[in-house]
C-alpha positions as CSV (number, residue, x, y, z in Angstrom):
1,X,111.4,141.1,107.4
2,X,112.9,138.9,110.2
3,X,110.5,140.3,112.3
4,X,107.3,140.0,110.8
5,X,108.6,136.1,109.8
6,X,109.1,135.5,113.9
7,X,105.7,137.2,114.5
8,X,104.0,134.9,111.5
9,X,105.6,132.3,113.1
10,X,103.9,133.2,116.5
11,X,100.8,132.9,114.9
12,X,98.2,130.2,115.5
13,X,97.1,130.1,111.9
14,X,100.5,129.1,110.8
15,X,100.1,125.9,112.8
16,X,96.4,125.2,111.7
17,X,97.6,125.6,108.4
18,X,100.6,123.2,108.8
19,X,98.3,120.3,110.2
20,X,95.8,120.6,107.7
21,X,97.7,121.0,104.6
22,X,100.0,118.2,105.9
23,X,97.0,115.9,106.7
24,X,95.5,116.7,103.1
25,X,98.9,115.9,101.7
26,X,99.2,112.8,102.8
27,X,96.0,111.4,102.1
28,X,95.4,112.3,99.1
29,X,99.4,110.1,98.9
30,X,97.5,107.1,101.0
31,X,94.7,107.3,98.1
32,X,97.5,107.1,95.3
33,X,99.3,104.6,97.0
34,X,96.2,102.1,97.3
35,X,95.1,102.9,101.2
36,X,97.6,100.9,102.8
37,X,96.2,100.1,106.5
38,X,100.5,99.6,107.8
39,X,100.3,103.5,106.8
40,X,97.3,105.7,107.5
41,X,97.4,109.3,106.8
42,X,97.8,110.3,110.2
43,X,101.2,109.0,110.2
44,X,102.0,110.2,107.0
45,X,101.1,114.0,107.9
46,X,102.5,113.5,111.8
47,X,106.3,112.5,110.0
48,X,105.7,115.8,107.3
49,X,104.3,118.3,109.9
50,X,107.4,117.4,112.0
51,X,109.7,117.3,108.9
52,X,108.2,121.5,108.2
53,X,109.3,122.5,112.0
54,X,112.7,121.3,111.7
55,X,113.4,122.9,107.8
56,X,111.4,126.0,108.9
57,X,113.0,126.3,112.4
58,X,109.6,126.8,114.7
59,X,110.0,126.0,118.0
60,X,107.6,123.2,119.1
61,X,106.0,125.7,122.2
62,X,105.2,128.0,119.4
63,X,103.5,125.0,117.2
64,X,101.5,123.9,120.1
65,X,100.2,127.3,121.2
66,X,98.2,127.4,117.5
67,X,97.6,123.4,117.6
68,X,95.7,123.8,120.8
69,X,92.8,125.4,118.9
70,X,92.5,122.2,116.7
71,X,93.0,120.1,119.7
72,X,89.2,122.0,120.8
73,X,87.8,120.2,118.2
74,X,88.7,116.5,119.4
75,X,85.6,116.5,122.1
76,X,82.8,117.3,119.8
77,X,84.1,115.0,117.0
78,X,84.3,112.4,119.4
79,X,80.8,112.8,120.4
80,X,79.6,113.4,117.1
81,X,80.9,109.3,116.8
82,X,77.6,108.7,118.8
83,X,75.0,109.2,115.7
84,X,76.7,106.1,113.5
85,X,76.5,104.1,117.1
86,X,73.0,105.1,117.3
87,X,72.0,104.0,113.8
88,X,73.6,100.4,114.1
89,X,72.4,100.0,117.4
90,X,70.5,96.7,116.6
91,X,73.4,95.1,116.0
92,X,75.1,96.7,119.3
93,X,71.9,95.3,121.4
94,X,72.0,92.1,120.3
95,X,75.5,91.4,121.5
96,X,74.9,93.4,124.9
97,X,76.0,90.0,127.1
98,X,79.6,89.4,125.4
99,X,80.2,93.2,125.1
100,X,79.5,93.5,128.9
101,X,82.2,90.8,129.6
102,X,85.0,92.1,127.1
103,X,85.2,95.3,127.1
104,X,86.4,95.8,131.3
105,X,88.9,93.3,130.9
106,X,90.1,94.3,127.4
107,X,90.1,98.5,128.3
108,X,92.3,96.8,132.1
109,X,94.7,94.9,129.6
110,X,95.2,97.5,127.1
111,X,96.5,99.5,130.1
112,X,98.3,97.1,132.1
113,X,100.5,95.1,129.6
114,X,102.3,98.7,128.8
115,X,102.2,99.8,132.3
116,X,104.1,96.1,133.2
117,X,106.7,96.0,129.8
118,X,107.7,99.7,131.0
119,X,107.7,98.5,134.5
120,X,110.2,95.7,133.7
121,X,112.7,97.8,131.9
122,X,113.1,100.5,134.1
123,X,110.5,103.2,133.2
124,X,110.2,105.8,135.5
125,X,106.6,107.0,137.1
126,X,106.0,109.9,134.6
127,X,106.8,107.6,131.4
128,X,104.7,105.1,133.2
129,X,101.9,107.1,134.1
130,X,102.1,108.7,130.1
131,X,102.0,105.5,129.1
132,X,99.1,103.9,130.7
133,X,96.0,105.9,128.8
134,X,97.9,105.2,125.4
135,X,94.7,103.1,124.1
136,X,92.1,105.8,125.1
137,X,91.2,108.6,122.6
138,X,93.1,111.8,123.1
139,X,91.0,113.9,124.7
140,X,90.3,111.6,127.8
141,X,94.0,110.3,127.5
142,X,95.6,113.5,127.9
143,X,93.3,114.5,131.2
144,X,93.7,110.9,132.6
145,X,97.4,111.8,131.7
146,X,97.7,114.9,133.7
147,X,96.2,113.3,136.8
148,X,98.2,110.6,136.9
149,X,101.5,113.0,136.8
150,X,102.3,112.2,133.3
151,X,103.6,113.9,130.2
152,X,101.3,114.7,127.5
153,X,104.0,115.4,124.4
154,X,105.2,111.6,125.6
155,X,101.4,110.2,125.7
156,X,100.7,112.2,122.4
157,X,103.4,110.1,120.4
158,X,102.5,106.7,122.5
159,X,98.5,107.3,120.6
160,X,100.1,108.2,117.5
161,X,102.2,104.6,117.8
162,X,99.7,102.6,119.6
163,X,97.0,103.6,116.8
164,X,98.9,103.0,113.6
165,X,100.5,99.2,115.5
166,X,96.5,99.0,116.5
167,X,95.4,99.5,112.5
168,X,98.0,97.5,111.0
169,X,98.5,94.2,113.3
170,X,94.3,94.3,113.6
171,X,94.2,94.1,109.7
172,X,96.9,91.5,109.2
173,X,95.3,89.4,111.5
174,X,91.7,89.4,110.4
175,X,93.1,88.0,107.5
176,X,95.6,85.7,108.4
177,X,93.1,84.3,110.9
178,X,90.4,84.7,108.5
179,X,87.9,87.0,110.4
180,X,85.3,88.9,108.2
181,X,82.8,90.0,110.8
182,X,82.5,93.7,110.7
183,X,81.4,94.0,114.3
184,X,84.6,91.7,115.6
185,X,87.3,93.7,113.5
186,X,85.6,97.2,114.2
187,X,85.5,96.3,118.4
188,X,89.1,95.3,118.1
189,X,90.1,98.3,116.3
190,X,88.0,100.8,118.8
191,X,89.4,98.9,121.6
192,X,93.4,98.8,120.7
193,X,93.5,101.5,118.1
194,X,91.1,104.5,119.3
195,X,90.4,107.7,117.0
196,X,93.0,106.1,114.6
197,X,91.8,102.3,114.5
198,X,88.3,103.9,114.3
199,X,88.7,106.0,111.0
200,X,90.0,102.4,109.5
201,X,87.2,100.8,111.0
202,X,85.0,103.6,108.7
203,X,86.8,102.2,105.8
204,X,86.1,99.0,106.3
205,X,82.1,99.6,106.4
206,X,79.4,101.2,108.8
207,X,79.1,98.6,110.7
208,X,82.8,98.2,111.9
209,X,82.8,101.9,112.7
210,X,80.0,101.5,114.6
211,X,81.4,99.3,117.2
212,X,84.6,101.3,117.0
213,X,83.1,104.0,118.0
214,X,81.7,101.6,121.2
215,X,85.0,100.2,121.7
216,X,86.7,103.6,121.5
217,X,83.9,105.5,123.8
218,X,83.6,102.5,126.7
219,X,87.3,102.1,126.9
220,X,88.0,105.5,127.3
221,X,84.7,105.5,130.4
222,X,86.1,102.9,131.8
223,X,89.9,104.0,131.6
224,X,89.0,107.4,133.3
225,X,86.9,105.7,135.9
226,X,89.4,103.1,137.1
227,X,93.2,103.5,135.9
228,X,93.3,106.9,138.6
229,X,92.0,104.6,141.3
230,X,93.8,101.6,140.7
231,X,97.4,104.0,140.0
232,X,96.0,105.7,143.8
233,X,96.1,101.6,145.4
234,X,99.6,101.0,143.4
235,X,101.0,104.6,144.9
């Protein structure tokens, strides 16, 4: 018996079927508990999966080995985000000029203010370098990651972090400063809060997942494109 429970454990379909039984868990406790946006059900199924490795003693190699097959499906879902983008793309078009203008200098300080409060206390290069793609969706984070010397189980919990701070300070502020615009909260959430900000951006209505999706795609383009270069000049 011990041995067929180590080889089950060795399994990849034991780790698919942690991560989606946890993640349909928890949302279906996010619905009961009235979609709170401080607590999205990525969180709620990260703490649970983690809570089910330590009570049933799998070693976190032997997790990731059968995760890796869900992590295949990150690229195409995150070009699948293109066909909501495409059907709101009058709005996008209209505000080509300010999008232009924003988005380089908000995908550069998304990277820079962690790089610099690392920086400031100490961080050494591989926390640094894990840290710098932290608003990018995880499948160009983790290869911007790897270039740049990084660790990816580091950059992996900084997304998980970064996304639910992104979703919950985005929300409080649109109300507190009393924004409605879908396009504005959406942009904001894409930008700060990637895959994570962009399914609360979904919730919120087509429109502000739309331009999540933009914010989300553009700032991980421009993230690849110009975070190795400028880490090459700091070198």
């Amino acid at each position: 018996m011990s041995q067929a429970f180590a080889s089950w454990l060795q399994h990849p379909l034991l780790s698919i079927a942690l991560s989606i039984g946890a993640y349909l868990m928890s949302l279906r406790f996010f619905q009961r508990v009235g979609s709170p946006g401080w607590c999205p059900p990525v969180l709620i199924a990260s703490l649970l999966v983690a809570l089910l490795l330590w009570l049933l003693d799998i070693p976190w190699p032997a997790y990731q080995r059968g995760a890796d097959w869900l992590m295949l499906l990150l690229g195409p879902a995150t070009v699948a985000l293109a066909v909501p983008l495409y059907q709101q793309m009058h709005h996008v078009r209209a505000l080509w000029r300010p999008l232009l203008v924003c988005l380089p200098i908000a995908s550069a300080l998304a990277a820079l203010y962690a790089i610099a409060i690392a920086w400031a206390l100490g961080a050494p290069p591989v926390l640094l370098a894990s840290l710098a793609p932290k608003s990018v969706t995880a499948p160009i984070a983790m290869g911007i990651t790897s270039t740049l010397g990084g660790s990816i189980p580091i950059l992996m919990g900084s997304l998980l972090i970064t996304g639910v701070a992104a979703t919950t300070f985005v929300t409080l502020l649109g109300r507190w400063m009393r924004i409605d615009d879908e396009r504005l909260l959406g942009l904001a959430l894409g930008v700060n809060g990637h895959a994570i900000g962009t399914v609360r951006a979904f919730e919120i209505g087509p429109t502000a997942g739309a331009f999540a999706s933009l914010g989300m795609t553009l700032t991980g383009v421009l993230t690849a494109l110009m975070l190795p270069l400028a880490w090459q000049l700091a070198a």
